[in-house]
C-alpha positions in Angstrom: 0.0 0.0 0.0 1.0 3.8 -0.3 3.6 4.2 2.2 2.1 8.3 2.5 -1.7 6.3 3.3 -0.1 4.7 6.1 0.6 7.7 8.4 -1.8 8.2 10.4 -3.5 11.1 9.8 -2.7 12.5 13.4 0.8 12.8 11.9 0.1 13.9 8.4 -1.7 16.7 9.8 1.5 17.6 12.2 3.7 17.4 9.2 1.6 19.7 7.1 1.2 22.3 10.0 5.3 21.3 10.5 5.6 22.5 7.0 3.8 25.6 7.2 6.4 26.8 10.0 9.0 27.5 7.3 11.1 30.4 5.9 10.6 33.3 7.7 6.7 33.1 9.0 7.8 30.2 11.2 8.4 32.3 14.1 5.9 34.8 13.7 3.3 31.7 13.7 4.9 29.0 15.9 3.0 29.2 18.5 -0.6 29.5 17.2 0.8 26.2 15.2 1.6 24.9 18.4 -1.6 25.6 19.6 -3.4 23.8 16.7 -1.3 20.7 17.5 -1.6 20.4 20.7 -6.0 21.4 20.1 -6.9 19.5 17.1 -7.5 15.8 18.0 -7.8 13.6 15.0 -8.8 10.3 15.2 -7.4 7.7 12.8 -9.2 6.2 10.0 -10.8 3.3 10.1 -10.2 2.3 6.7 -6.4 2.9 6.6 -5.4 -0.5 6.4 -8.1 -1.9 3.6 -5.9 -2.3 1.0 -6.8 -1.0 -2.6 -6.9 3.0 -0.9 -4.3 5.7 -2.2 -4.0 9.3 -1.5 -2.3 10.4 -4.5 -2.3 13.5 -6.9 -4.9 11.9 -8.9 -7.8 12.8 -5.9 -6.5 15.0 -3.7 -5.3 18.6 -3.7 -5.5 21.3 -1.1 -8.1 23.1 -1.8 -6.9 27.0 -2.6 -9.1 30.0 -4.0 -6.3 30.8 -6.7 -8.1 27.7 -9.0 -11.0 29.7 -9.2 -8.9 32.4 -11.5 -7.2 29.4 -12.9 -11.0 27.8 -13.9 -12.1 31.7 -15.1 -9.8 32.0 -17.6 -10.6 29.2 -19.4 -14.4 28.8 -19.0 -15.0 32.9 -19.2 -11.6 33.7 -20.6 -13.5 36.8 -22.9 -15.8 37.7 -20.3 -15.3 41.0 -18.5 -13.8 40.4 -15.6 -13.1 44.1 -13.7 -14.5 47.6 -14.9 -12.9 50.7 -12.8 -13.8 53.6 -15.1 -13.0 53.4 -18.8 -10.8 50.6 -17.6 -11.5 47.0 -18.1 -10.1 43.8 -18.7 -11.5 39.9 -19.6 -10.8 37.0 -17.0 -8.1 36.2 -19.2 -6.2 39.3 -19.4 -6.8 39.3 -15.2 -4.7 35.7 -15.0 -2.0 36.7 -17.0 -1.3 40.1 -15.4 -1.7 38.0 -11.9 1.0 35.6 -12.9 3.4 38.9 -14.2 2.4 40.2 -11.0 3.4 37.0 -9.0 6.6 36.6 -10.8 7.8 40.2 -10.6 7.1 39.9 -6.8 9.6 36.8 -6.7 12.1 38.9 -8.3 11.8 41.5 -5.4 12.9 38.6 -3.3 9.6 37.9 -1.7 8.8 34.0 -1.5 7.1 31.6 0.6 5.4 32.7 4.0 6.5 36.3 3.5 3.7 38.9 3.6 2.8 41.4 1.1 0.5 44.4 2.3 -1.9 46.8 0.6 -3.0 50.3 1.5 -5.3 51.1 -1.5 -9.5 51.4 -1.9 -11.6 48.9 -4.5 -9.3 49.0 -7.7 -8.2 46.9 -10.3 -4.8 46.2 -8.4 -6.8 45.3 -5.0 -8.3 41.9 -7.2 -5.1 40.9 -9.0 -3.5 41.0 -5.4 -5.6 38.4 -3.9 -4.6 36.5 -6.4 -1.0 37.4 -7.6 0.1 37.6 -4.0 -0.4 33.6 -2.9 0.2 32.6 -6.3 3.8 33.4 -5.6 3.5 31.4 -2.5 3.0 34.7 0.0 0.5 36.3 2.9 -1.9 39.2 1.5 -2.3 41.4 4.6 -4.9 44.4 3.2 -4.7 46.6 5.9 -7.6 49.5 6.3 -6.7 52.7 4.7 -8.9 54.9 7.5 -5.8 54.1 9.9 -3.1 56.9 10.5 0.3 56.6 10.2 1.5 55.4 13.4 -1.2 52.4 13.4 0.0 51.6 9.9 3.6 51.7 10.9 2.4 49.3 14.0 0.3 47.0 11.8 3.3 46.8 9.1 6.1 45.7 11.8 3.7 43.3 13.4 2.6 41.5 10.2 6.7 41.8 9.3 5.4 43.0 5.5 8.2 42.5 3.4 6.8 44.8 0.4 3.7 47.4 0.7 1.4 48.0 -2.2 0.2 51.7 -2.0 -2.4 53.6 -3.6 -1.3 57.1 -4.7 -4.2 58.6 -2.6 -2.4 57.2 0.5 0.7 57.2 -0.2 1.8 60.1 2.3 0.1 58.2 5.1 2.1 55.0 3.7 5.9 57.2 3.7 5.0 58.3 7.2 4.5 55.1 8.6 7.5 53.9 6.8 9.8 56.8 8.4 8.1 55.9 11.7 9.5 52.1 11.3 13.2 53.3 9.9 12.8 55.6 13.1 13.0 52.4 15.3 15.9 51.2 13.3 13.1 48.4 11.7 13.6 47.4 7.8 10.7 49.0 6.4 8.7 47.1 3.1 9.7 47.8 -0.1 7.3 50.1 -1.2 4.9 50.1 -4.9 3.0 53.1 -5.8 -0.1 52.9 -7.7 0.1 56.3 -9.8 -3.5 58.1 -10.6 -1.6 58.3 -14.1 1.9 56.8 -15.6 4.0 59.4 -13.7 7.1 58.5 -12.2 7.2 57.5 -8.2 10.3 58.5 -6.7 12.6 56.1 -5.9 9.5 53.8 -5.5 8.3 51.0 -7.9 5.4 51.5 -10.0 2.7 48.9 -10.2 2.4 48.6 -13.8 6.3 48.7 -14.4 6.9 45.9 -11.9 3.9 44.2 -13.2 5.8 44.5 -16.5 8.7 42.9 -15.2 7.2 39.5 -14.9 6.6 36.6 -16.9 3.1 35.1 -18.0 4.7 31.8 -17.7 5.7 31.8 -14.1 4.6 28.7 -12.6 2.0 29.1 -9.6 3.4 28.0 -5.9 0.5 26.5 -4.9 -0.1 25.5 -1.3 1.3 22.8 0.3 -1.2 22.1 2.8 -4.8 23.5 2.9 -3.5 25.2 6.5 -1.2 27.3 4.4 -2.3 31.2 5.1 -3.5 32.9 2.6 -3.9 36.2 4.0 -4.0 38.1 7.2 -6.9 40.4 8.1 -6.3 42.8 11.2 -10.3 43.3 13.0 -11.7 46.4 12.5 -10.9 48.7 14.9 -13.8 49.3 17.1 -11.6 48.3 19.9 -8.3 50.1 20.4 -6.0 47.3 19.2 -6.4 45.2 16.4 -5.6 41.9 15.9 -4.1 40.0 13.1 -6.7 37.3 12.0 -5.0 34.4 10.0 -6.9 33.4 7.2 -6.1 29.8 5.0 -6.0 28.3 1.6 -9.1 26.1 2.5 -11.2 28.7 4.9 -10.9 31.3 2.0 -12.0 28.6 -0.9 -15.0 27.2 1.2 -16.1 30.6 2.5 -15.8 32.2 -0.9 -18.4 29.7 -2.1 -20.7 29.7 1.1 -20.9 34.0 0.7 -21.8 33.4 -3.1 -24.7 31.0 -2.0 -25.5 33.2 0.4 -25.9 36.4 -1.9 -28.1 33.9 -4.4 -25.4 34.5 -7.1 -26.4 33.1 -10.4 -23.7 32.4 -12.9 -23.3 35.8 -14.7 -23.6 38.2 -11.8 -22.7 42.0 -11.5 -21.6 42.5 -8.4 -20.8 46.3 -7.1 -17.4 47.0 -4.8 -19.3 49.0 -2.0 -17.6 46.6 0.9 -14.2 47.5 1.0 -11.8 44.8 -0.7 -9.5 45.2 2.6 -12.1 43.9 4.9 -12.0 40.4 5.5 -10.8 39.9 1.9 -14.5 41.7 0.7 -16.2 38.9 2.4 -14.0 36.9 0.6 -15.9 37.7 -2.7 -12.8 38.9 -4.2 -12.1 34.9 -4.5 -15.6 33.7 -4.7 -17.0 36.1 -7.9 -13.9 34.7 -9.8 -15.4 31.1 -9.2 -18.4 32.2 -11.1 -16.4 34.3 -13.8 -18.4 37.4 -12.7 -17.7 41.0 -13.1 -16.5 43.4 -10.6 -17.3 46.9 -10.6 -15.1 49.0 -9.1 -16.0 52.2 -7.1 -13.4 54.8 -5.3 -16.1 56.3 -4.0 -19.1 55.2 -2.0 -21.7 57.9 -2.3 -25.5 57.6 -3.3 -24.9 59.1 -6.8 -22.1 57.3 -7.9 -24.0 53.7 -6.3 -27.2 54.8 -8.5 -24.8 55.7 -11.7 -22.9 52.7 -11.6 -26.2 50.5 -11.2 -27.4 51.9 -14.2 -24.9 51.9 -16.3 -23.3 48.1 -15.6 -26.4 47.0 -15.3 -25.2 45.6 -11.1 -27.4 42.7 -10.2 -25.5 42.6 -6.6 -23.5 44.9 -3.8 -23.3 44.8 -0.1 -22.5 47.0 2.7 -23.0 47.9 6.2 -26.2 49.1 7.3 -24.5 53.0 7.2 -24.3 52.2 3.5 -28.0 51.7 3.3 -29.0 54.5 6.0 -26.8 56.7 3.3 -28.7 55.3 0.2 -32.1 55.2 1.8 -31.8 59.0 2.8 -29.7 60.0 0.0 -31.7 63.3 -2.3 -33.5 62.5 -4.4 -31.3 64.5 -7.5 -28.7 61.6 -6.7 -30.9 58.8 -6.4 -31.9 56.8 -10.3 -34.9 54.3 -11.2 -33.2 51.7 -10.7 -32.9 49.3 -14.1 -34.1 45.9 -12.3 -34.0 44.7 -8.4 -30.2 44.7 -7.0 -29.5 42.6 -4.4 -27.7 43.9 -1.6 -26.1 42.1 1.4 -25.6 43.9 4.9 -23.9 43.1 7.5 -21.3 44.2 10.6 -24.2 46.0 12.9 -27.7 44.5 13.0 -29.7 46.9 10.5 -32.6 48.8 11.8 -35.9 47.5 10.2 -36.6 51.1 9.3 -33.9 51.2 7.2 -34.8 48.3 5.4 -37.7 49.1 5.0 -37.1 52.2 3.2 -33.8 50.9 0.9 -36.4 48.2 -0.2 -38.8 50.9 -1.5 -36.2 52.3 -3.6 -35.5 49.1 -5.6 -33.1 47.0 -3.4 -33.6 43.4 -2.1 -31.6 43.0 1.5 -30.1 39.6 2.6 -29.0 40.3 5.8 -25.8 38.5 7.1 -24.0 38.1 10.2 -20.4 37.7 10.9 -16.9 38.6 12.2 -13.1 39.1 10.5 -12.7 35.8 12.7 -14.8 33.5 10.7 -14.1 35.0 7.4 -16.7 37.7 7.3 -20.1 36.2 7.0 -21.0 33.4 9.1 -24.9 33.4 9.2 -27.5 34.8 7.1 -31.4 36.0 7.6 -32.3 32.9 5.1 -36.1 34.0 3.8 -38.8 31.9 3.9 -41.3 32.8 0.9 -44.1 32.4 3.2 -43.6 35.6 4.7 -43.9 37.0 1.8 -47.5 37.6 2.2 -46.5 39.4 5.8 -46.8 43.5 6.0 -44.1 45.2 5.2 -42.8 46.1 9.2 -43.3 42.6 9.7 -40.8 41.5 7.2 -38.3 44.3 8.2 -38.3 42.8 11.1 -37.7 39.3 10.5 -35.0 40.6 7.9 -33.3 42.3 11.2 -32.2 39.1 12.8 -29.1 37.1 12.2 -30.3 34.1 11.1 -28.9 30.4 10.5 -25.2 29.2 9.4 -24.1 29.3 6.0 -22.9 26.1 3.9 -19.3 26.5 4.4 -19.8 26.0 8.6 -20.2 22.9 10.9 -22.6 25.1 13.4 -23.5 28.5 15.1 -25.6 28.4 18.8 -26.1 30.6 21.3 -24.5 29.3 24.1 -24.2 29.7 27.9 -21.0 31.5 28.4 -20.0 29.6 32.0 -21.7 26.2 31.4 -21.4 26.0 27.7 -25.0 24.6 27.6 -27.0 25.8 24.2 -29.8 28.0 25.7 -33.4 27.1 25.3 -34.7 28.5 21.5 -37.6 31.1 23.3 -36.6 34.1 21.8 -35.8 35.5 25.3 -32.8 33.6 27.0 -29.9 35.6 26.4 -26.4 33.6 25.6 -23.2 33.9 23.8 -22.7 33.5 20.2 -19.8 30.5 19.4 -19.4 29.1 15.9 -17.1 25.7 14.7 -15.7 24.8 11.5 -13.8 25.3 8.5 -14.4 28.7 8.0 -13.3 30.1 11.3 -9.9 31.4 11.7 -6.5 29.4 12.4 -6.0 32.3 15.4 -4.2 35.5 16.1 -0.5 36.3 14.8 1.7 36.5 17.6 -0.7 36.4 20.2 -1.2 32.3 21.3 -2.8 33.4 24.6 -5.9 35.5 22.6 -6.2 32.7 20.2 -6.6 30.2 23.3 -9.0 32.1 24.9 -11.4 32.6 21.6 -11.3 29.2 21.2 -11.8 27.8 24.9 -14.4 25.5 25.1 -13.8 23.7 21.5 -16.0 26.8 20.0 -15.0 30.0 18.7 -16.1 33.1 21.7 -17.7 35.8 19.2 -18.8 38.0 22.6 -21.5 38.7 20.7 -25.1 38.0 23.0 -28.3 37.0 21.2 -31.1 34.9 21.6 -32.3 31.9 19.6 -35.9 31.7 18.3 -37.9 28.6 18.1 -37.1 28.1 14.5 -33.7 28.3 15.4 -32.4 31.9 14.3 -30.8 33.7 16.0 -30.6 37.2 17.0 -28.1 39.7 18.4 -28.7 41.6 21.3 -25.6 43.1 22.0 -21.9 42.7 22.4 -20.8 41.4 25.5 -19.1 44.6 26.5 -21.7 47.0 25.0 -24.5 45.2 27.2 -25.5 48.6 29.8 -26.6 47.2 33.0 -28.8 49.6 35.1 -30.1 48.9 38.3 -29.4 44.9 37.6 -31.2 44.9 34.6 -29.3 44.0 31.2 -30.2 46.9 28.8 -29.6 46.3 24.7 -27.8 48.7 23.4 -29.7 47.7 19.8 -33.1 47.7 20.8 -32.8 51.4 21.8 -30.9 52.7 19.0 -33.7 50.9 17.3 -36.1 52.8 19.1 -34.6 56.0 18.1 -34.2 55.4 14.4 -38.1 55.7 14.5 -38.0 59.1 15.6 -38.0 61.1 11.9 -35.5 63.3 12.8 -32.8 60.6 13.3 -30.2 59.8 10.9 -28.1 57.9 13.6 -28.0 56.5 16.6 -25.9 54.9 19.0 -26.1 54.1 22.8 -23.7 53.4 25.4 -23.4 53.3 29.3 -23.1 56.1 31.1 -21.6 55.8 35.3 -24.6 56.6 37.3 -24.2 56.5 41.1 -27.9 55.3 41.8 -28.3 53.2 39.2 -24.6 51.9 38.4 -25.4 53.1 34.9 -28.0 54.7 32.3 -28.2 54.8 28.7 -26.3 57.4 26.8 -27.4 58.3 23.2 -25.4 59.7 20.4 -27.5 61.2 17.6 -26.7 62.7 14.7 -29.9 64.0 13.2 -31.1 64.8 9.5 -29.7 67.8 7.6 -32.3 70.6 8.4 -34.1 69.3 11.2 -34.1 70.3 14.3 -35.2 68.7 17.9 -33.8 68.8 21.5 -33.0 66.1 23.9 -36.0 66.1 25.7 -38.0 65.6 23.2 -35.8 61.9 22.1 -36.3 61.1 25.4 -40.1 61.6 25.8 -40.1 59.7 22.4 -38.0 56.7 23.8 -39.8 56.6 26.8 -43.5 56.1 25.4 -42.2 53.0 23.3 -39.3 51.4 26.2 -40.0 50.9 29.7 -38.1 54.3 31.3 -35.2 52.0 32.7 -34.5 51.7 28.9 -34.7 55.5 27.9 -31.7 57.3 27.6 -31.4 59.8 30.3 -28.4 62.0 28.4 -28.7 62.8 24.7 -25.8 63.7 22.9 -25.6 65.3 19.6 -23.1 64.7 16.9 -21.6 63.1 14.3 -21.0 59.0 15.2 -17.1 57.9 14.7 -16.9 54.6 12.3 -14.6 51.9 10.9 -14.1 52.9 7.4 -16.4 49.5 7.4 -19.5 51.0 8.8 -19.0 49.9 12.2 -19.8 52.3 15.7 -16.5 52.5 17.4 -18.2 52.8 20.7 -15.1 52.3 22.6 -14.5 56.1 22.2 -18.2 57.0 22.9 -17.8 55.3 26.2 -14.5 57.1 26.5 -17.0 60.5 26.4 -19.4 58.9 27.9 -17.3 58.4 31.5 -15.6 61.5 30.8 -19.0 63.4 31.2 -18.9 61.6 34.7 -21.7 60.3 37.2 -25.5 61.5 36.0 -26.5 61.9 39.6 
């Protein structure tokens, strides 16, 4: 028999993770490999010693997004495959300036387990990245281009980036993080500008002349093991200190396909870059609209008029975006806003969307699919699946329904809403409050550098989301809260969601957000940030009276606090620093 067969697969998977702990991202990853050892238990196949069984290259390969580009080109070789402006070019072209790409990146030095970053918005280069960057055997690491120069200059030593791809717009952010890591004597990347035009850079590289440098025949480095990376993906910032999530080969391939399922893809979608391509790898759609030999549209900007005038003219069948996307599309004027051409389907996720909100982004022309998720598990992990029954159901009903969470996708062995002490699955009334934890194949191999985080997310044999929701009898779920944002008052838990929910009702309210504020009496009371509609005025009292006739008073804010809400450039509240002003306004009583 195959002498490779015989291993047990205990020790094949040891070897492959072994493997993985080469070149220079062994130390920067031996111990979350350590961890995965020493956590994974395998048992060995029953079968392994019936003879007539092989493992060969004739029925197994790790599974890796990059075939999807390889299967594009040939299927949809002349279909369009980007559009950014008057620029466009066919799934064909896209694979042969990847492998120039890949191969000019080999001749910088860069090889296996070395990370390439990004600082750039949704353009052509962002897509040939994904898949020019682990062609040549390396870690993508698209970091966020809201951050400032010292967090870039953190995030670049941590990941150990070897070569940083920069868009010109950000390219003095990019040369003052770089100065900020030659300051502390650190080898900064090797940087690659991305010109507006075909001006020279400096003493930098230019994309397209590196690209040029390359051959189309460079052969691919595939992975060696499924647990290769593939990419790291740094959360989002709506703590103080991000952490570098470690994506794989085989989470990125099965997740891609699960988040196509999800958005009811068809074979010759048109799907609209409003998610940025740095966050969690756009969903990891980057990799999954290649699969279908789709075609992206790509979009600087993310304003109501140029959403409406891309629509149009590409004729966009699908998009996604936070629910600030849709609060900024469903109150955009009405000069910017089009008939649309056909219904667009558009995917939300990363805050649970106020049903008013759907319900007014559906009036315009849009179908919502509502998804759930976290940089952890790939981006999306659940989504609102609809039931054509409620169909028939008014339209504040479905808004509603549309609101919660939902059930696990495809690519995932389960999501419950679990006890957070006992680990016990709570009861599926819509009322008991628990933790969300998800398992399987789409949920992240850990945290760079930081085994003692990883541990803790996974304790239990479940990954910790510190998200809280409740499960409903037909088994969706629905967030409440995160665990931190949960205000207690008095010893009652207060959601932080169902207020801001409350206030989005109020027609003067463009956003909301609530946090704790200290309160001596009560230990603390809700504090609401508002930013309201252009034009309209209404004072605090008034919010509060308005809360208070639809919460039970415990629930009403008691401070109201006017002003523009600070975001992740992923639509995310970043109410750590609304709790910062929160406690710096002090005690209410």
């Amino acid at each position: 028999m195959n002498q490779f067969f015989k291993k047990s697969t205990t020790r094949w998977l040891i070897n492959g993770l072994n493997r993985f702990l080469q070149k220079n991202f062994t130390q920067r990853t031996r111990g979350l490999c350590q961890f995965a050892q020493e956590s994974v238990e395998f048992e060995s196949l029953s079968w392994k010693s019936r003879e007539g069984l092989v493992r060969c290259s004739a029925n197994y390969v790790p599974l890796s997004p990059i075939s999807f580009l390889e299967r594009s080109a040939k299927i949809f070789g002349d279909r369009t495959s980007i559009v950014h402006g008057s620029l466009s070019y066919t799934w064909e072209e896209t694979r042969v300036r990847c492998l120039k790409l890949s191969s000019a990146l080999t001749q910088l030095g860069i090889s296996r387990g070395d990370v390439a970053a990004t600082l750039a918005p949704n353009i052509p280069a962002m897509q040939e990245l994904h898949f020019a960057v682990p062609m040549a055997g390396a870690v993508l690491c698209t970091l966020n281009t809201r951050h400032n120069p010292t967090m870039i200059s953190l995030l670049l030593g941590h990941s150990e980036a070897k070569v940083l791809f920069v868009d010109y717009q950000f390219l003095p952010v990019a040369q003052e993080a770089i100065n900020l890591l030659a300051n502390e004597g650190r080898e900064p990347p090797v940087l690659v500008v991305i010109p507006e035009s075909d001006e020279p850079c400096g003493s930098a590289y230019q994309y397209e002349t590196l690209l040029g440098m390359g051959r189309s025949d460079f052969c691919i480095q595939w992975p060696k093991t499924e647990w290769d990376p593939i990419s790291i993906n740094y959360t989002s910032g709506t703590t103080s200190r991000p952490k570098g999530v470690v994506y794989s080969h085989r989470g990125a391939y099965l997740n891609a396909i699960a988040t196509f399922f999800l958005h009811g893809m068809s074979s010759t979608p048109v799907y609209l870059w409003t998610v940025p391509m740095f966050h969690c790898n756009g969903w990891c759609l980057i990799w999954g609209l290649a699969a279908l030999g789709a075609t992206n549209v790509c979009l600087r900007r993310v304003l109501p008029k140029d959403i409406f005038d891309s629509i149009s003219l590409h004729k966009v069948t699908h998009m996604g975006g936070a629910p600030t996307v849709l609060n900024m599309i469903a109150n955009s004027l009405s000069i910017d806003q089009r008939q649309l051409p056909h219904k667009v389907d558009i995917m939300t996720g990363g805050a649970p969307p106020p049903p008013q909100i759907i319900s007014k982004i559906e009036g315009l022309g849009f179908r919502v699919a509502h998804l759930y998720g976290l940089t952890e598990v790939y981006g999306p992990a659940t989504s609102c699946l609809w039931i054509p029954e409620w169909d028939s159901l008014p339209l504040d009903e479905r808004a509603k329904l549309k609101a919660r969470q939902g059930v696990q996708h495809i690519g995932l062995e389960e999501v419950d809403v679990r006890d957070s002490v006992t680990m016990k699955s709570v009861p599926a009334d819509g009322k008991t409050i628990g933790e969300v934890m998800i398992r399987g194949n789409t949920v992240m191999s850990g945290y760079l550098k930081d085994l003692k985080a990883t541990e803790e997310a996974f304790r239990g044999g479940w990954f910790r989301s510190g998200d809280l929701a409740v499960k409903h009898p037909d088994n969706y779920i629905e967030v409440k809260d995160r665990l931190k944002d949960i205000i207690i008052s008095g010893g009652e838990n207060i959601s932080s969601i169902e207020v801001e929910t409350v206030l989005f009702r109020h027609p003067a309210v463009l956003e909301a957000a609530v946090v704790g504020r200290p309160d001596n009496h009560w230990g603390q009371t809700p504090c609401a940030f508002v930013k309201l509609k252009e034009g309209v005025k209404v004072d605090s009292e008034e919010l509060i009276r308005f809360c208070r006739d639809q919460l039970p008073h415990y629930m009403a804010p008691r401070t109201i606090i006017f002003m523009d809400i600070p975001k992740t450039s992923t639509g995310k509240v970043q109410k750590f620093i609304l709790r910062d002003k929160a406690n710096a306004l002090g005690s209410l009583f």
